[in-house]
KENU-161281 format. One line per field, with one value per residue (C-alpha): residue in three letters; x, y, z; residue number from 1. Coordinates in steps of 0.25 Angstrom, whole numbers, always signed. Example, Ala and Ser with C-alpha at 12.3 -4.5 7.8 and 13.67 -1.06 7.14 Angstrom:
2
r = ALA SER
east = +49 +55
north = -18 -4
up = +31 +29
k = 1 2
***
This chain:
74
r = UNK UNK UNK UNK UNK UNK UNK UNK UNK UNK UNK UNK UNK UNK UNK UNK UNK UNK UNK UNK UNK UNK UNK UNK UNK UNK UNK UNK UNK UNK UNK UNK UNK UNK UNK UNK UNK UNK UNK UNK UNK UNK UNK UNK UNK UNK UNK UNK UNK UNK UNK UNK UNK UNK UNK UNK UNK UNK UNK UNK UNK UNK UNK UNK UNK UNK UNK UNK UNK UNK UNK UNK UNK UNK
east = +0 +8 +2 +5 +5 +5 +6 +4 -1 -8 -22 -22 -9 -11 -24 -20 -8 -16 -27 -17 -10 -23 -27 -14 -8 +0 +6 -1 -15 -17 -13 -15 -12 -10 -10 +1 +11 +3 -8 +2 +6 -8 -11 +2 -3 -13 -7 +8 +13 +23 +25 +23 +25 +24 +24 +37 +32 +20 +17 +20 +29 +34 +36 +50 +50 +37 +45 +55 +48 +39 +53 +56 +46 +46
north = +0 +12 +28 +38 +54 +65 +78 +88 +103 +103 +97 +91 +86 +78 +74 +69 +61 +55 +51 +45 +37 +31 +26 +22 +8 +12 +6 +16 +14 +25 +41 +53 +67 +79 +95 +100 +95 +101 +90 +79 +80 +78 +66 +60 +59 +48 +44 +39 +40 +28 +38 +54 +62 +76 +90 +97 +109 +114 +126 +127 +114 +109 +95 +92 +98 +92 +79 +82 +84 +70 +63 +70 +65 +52
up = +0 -5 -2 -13 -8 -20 -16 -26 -24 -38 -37 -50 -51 -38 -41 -54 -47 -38 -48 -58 -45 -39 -54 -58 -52 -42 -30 -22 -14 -7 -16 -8 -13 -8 -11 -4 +8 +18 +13 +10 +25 +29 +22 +26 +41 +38 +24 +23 +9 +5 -9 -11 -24 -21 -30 -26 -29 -21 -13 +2 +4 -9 -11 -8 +6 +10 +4 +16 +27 +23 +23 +36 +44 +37
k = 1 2 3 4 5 6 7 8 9 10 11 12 13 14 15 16 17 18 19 20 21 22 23 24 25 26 27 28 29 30 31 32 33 34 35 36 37 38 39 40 41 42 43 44 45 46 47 48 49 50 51 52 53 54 55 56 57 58 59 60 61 62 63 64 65 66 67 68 69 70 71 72 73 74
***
């Protein structure tokens, strides 16, 4: 059982992302996706991600440095 997290700041895009991974035969079964980092975190209390692809660049905390502090609390 492998969890996917997209993170995305474009509705669109990440809508279309998550659409093409849940119909697509992936290893994945459960594909959560999120706006921003603010939201990412929020779902990662209750949802624990084994992959995440996310924007790098995106208003407020871009995509790398939300990356670093993801890794730094393990």
């Amino acid at each position: 059982m492998l969890n996917l997290l997209v993170v995305d700041d474009e509705m669109v895009i990440l809508q279309g992302i998550v659409k093409i991974l849940r119909e697509g035969k992936t290893p994945f079964t459960r594909i959560e996706g999120a706006t921003d980092a603010d939201e990412a975190n929020s779902l990662m209390s209750h949802f624990s991600p084994d992959l995440i692809v996310t924007d790098i660049n995106m208003p407020g905390k871009n995509g790398l440095e939300w990356i670093a502090e993801v890794k730094d609390q393990d």
